[in-house]
Legacy VTK file of the C-alpha trace (Angstrom):
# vtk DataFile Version 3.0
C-alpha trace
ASCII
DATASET POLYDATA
POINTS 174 float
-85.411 306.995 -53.741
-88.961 306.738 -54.778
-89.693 305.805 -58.470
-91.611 308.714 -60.330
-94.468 306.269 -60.960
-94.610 305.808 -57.241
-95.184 309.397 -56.470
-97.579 309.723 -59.490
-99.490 307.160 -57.895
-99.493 308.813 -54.352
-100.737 312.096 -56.239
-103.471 309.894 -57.673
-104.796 308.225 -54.416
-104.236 311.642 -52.819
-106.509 313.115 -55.477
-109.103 310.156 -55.084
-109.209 310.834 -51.115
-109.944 314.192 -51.804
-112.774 313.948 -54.635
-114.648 310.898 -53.115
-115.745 312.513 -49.933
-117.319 315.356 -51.926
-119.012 312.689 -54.056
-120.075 311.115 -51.426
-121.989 314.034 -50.038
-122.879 315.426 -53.068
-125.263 312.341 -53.647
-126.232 312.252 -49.394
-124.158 309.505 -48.266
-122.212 311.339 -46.268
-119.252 309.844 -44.124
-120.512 306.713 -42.822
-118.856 305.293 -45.983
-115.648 306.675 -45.151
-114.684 307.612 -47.942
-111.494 308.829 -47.523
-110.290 306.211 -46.575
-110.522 303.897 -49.306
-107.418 305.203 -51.536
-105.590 306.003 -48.154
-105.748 302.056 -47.479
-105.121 301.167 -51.328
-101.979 303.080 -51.068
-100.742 301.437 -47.950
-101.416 297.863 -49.245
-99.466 298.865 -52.857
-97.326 302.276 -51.709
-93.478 302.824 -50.479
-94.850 303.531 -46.727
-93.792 307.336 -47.072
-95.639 308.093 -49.944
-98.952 306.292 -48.453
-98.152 308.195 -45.137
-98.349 311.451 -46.736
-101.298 310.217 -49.047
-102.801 309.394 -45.041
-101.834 312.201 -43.353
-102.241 314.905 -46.151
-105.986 313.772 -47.194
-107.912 315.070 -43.988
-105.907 318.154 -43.407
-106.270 319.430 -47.182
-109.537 317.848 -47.350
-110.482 320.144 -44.029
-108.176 323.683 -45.763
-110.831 323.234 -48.976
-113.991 322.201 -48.133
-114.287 322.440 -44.700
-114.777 318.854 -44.118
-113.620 317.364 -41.683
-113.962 320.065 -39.530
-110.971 322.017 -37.047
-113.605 322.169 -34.447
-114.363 319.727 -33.209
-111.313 318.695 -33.592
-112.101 315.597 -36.361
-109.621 316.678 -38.763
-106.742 315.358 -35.994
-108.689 312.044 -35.561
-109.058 311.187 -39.133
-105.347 312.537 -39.580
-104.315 309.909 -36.847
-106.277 307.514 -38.423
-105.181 307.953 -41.845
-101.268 307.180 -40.628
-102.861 303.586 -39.254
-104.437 303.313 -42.406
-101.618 303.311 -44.439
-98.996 302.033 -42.232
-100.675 298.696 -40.908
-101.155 297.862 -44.956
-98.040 298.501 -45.763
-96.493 297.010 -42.801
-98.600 293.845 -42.070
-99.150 292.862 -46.181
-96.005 294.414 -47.834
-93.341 293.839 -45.273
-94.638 290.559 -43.048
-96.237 289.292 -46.083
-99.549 288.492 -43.812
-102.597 287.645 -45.628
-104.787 290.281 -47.356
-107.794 289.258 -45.034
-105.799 288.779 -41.975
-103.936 292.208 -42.693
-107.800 294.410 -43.530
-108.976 292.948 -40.446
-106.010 294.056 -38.289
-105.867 297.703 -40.263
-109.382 297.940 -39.615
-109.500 296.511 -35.624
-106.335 299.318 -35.315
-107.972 302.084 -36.972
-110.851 301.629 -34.921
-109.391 301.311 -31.418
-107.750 304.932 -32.429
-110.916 305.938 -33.337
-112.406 305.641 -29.990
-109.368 306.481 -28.204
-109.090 309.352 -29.895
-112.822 310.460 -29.338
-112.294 309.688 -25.787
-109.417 312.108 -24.993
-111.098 314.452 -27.010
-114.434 314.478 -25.340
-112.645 315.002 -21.994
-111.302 318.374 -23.082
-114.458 318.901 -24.654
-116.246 317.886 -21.440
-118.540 315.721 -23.702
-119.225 311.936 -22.846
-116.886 310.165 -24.493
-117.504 306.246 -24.405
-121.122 307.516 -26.203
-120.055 309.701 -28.641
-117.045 307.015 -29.251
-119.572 304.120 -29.434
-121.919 306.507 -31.818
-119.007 306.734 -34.345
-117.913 303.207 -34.107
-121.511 302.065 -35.017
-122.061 305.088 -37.419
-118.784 303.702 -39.701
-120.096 300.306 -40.083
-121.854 300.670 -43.638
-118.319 302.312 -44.776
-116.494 298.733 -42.892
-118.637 296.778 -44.846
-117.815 298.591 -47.876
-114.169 298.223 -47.241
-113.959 294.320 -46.754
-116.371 294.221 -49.912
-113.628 296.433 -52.634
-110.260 296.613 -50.818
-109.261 293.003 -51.262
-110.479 292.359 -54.993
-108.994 296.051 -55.795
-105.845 295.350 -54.522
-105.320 291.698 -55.576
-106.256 293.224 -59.355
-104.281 296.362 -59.232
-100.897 294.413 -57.609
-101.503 292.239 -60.783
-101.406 294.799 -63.061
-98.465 296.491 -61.683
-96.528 293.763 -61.643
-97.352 292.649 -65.613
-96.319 296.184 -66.023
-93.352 295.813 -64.467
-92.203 292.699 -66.488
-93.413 294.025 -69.462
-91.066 297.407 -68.782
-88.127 294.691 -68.103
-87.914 294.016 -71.844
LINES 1 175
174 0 1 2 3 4 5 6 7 8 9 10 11 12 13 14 15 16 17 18 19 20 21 22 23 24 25 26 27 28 29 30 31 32 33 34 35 36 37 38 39 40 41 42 43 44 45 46 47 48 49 50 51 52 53 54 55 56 57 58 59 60 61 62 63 64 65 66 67 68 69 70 71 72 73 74 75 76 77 78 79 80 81 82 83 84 85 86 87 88 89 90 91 92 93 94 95 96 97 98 99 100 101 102 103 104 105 106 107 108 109 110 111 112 113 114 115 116 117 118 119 120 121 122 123 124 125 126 127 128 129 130 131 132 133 134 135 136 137 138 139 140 141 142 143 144 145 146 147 148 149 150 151 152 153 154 155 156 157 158 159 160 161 162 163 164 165 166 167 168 169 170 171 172 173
């Protein structure tokens, strides 16, 4: 059974994954920040895995019911929706469970997100009869700035929020 606080805190980076896409457009930097993604990975690295895979799976496809973004067609909502289970499961399994280092773990997360990025795009642009290995390559590129981003916050975000949760923790053991 998931702790209250747990779910609370799913609720919270489902919120965030929500909200900071819209902020991010709002002030025209669009999606090659990615970011969605940033609370989906936060929860896998500090989550129960099925509380950051709903926080990764529910984001797009609520994201895409209220505002449209990402779209049905093309089909981007299903990509980032695929994406957003490798963003919180490869946290939660490579950091949480194998204990793997934070570094080693982002680069893996990101390196898997990626390939199913392209892979993705590829089978897609097949039904879509579009060329795929361009439009993949396009996207791969386009989500660099948002990369960058990523290994710049995630790792100082999560080392300081693990930290606080567990002096919470120990202080709640009293």
């Amino acid at each position: 059974m998931k702790s209250p606080a747990e779910v609370l805190i799913g609720g919270l980076f489902l919120a965030l994954a929500l909200a900071l896409p819209v902020a991010f457009h709002l002030v025209g930097l669009g999606s090659a920040f990615l970011p969605m993604f940033f609370p989906i990975m936060v929860a896998g690295y500090l989550l129960p895995l099925r509380i950051s895979l709903v926080v990764g799976l529910a984001s797009p496809l609520i994201s895409a019911l209220l505002t449209g973004m990402p779209p049905f067609y093309p089909p981007i909502v299903f990509i980032m929706m695929t994406e957003g289970v490798v963003l919180a499961a490869l946290p939660y399994l490579l950091y949480q469970k194998l204990r793997m280092n934070l570094w080693l773990s982002l680069a893996l997360t990101i390196i898997g997100d990626r390939l199913v990025l392209l892979l993705s795009i590829i089978i897609i642009s097949k039904w879509l009869k579009l060329p795929g290995v361009v439009l993949g390559l396009s996207s791969l590129i386009k989500g660099l700035p948002g990369i960058i981003l990523i290994f710049l916050t995630i790792p100082p975000l999560v080392l300081k929020l693990r930290e606080k949760i567990t002096a919470s923790a120990f202080l709640n053991q009293g």
